[in-house]
C-alpha positions in Angstrom: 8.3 -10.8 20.7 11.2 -9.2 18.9 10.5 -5.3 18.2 10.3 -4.2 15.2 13.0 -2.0 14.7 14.8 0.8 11.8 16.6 -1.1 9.3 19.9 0.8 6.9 17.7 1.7 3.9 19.7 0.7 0.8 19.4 2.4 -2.1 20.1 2.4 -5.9 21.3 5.1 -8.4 19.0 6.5 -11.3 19.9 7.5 -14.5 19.7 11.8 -14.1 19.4 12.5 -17.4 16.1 10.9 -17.7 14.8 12.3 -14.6 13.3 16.0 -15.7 11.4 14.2 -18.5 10.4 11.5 -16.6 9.0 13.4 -13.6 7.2 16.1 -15.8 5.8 13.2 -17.5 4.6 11.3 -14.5 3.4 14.5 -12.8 1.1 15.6 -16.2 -0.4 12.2 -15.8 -1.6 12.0 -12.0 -2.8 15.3 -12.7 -5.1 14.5 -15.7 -5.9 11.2 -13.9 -6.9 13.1 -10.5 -9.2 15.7 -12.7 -11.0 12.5 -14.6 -11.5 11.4 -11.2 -13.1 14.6 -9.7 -15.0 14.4 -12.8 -16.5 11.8 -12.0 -17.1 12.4 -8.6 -19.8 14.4 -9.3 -21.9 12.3 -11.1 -24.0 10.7 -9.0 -24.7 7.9 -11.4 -20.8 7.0 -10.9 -20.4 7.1 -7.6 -23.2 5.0 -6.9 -21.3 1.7 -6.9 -17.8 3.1 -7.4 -15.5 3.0 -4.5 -11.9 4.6 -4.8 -8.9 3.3 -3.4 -5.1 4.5 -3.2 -2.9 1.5 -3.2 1.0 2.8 -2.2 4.0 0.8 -3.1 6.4 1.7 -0.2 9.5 3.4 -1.4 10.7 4.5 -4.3 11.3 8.0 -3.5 14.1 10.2 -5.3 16.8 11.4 -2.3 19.4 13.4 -4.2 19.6 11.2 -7.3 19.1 8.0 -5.9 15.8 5.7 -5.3 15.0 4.3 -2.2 14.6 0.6 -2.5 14.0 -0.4 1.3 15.2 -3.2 2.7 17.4 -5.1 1.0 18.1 -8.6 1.6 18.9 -12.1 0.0 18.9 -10.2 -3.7 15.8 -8.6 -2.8 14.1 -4.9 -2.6 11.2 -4.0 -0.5 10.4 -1.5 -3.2 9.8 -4.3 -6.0 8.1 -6.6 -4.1 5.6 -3.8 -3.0 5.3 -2.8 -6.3 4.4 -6.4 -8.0 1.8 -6.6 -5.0 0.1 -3.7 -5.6 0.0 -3.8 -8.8 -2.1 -7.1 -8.4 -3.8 -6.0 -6.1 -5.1 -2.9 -8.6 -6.1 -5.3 -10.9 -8.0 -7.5 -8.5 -9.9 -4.3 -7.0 -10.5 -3.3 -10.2 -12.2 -6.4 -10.9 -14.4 -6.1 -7.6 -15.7 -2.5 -9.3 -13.2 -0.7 -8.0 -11.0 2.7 -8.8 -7.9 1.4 -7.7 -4.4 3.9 -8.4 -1.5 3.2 -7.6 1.2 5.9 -5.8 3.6 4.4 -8.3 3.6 1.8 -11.5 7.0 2.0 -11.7 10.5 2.1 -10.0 10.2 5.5 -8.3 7.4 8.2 -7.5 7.6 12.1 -7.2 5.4 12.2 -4.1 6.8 12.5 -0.8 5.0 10.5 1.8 3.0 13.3 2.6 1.7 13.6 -0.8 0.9 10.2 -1.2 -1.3 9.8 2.0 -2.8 14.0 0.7 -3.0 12.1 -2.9 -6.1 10.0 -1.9 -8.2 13.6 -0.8 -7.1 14.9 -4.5 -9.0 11.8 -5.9 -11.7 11.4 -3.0 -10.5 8.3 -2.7 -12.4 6.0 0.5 -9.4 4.0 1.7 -5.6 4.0 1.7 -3.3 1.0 1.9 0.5 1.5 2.2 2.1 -1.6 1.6 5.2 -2.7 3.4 7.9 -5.4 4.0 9.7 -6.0 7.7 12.9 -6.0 8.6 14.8 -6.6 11.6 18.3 -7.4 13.0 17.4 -11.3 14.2 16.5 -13.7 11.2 14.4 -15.7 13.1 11.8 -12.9 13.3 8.6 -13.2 10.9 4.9 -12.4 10.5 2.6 -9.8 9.4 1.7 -6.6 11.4 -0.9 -4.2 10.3 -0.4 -0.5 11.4 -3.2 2.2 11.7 -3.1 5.8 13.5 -6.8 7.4 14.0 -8.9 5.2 16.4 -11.6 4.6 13.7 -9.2 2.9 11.6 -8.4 0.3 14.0 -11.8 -2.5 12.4 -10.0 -1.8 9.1 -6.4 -2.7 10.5 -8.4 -5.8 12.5 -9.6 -7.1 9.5 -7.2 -6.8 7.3 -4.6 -8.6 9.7 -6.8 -11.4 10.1 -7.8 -12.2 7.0 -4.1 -12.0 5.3 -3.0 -14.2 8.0 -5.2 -17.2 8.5 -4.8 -17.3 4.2 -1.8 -16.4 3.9 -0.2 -18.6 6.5 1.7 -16.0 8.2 2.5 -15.3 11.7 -0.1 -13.3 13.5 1.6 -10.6 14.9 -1.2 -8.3 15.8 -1.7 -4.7 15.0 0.0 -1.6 16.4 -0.9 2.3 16.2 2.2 4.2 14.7 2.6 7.9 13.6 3.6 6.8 10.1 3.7 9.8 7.9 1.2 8.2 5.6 -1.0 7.5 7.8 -1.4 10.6 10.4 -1.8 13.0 6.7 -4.4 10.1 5.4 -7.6 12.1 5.0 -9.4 8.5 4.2 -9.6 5.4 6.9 -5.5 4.3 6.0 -3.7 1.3 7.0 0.4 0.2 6.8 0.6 -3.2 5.9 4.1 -5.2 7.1 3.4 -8.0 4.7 6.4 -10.4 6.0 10.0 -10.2 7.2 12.2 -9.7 3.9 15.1 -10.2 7.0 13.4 -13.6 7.0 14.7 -16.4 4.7 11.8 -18.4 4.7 9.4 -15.1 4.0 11.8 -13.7 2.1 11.7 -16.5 -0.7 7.6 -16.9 -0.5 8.3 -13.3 -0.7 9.6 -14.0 -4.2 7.6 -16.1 -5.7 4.9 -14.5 -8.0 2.2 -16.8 -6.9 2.0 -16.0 -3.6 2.3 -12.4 -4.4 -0.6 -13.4 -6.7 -2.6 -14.5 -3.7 -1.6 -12.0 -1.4 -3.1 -9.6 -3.8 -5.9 -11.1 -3.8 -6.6 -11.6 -0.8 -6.1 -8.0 0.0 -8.2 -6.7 -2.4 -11.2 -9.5 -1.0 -10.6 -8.1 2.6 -10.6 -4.4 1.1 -14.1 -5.6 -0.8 -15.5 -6.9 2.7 -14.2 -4.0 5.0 -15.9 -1.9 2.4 -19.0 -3.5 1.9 -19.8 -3.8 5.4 -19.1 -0.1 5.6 -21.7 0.2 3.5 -24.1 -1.8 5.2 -23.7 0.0 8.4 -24.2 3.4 6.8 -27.7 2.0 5.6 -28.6 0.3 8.5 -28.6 3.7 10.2 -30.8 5.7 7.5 
């Protein structure tokens, strides 16, 4: 099997002007969403049957001016396709009864990865998903991989990569542990999702259609739902 290797990260310009505002703007609004949160950590009555999770779009980080956009290939970038994903993805938690927030909702973020992985302890979050797209120098390489770091995260990653790729249809390409930056700062149980080869011609153009990213959303968020709930079920089997 091919290894998955580094690809040349491609990136965009931004217009500079805009930046200042648009940063002050963004960071005023994770920080009032991060104290509503807290807030509402302490109510018990919210808690109860509210699970938090910290979906992150891969990329879109400022690097002197410029956005990172990932991968790039066949008129694509990783960053967008993330993006669309876990924004459905948001919704579909959101519709299971959970807090789902995003690291971004739009073409770039201010947080570094760090920050995004330290992000989900600000809002108590439970679990963190970084989403992904592969890329490697051979075309013909494809399939999903699910990465985790801490031992205990390893049922998560398990799950997750069975579930999105018996429905999905993708090529089971097992899980790994990597020192991802996202995941070795995660405070919560966090996962890196490689969701497809964007290298790949075939992956790359299911990659672009919105209805699969519609039901790769969803399927997410129902493996997210049942990692979670047997979670729960284990913690009450042991009272």
């Amino acid at each position: 099997m091919a290894r998955r290797v580094i690809a040349k990260r491609q990136v965009r310009k931004s217009p500079s002007r805009m930046q200042p505002i648009l940063f002050v703007t963004l960071i005023v609004a994770i920080a009032f969403l991060a104290f509503a949160i807290f807030r509402h950590r302490s109510s018990q009555n919210f808690v109860k049957d509210r699970p938090i999770a910290v979906i992150d779009a891969g990329h879109g980080s400022f690097k002197s001016d410029i956005i990172d956009v990932g991968a790039s290939h066949y008129g694509l970038d990783e960053a967008d396709i993330v993006l669309d994903i876990a924004l459905r993805t948001q919704k579909h938690l959101e519709a299971k009864g959970w807090i789902a927030i995003t690291t971004r909702d739009g073409d770039w973020t201010p947080f570094s990865l760090s920050q995004r992985s330290n992000f989900a302890s600000d809002v108590q979050a439970d679990v963190f998903v970084s989403l992904h797209l592969n890329s490697h120098t051979s075309r013909r390489a494809h399939g999903l991989i699910v990465f985790y770091w801490r031992p205990e995260d390893k049922p998560f990653a398990e799950l997750l990569q069975k579930r999105l790729s018996e429905k999905l249809g993708l090529k089971d390409r097992g899980i790994e542990t990597a020192p991802f930056t996202v995941l070795v700062w995660s405070p919560v149980p966090a996962v890196l999702i490689e969701l497809g080869f964007l290298s790949n011609r075939r992956e790359a153009m299911r990659l672009s259609n919105p209805q699969f990213r519609e039901r790769a959303a969803s399927v997410l968020a129902e493996a997210i739902n049942e990692w979670w709930m047997s979670q729960k079920q284990g913690a009450k089997n042991q009272q």
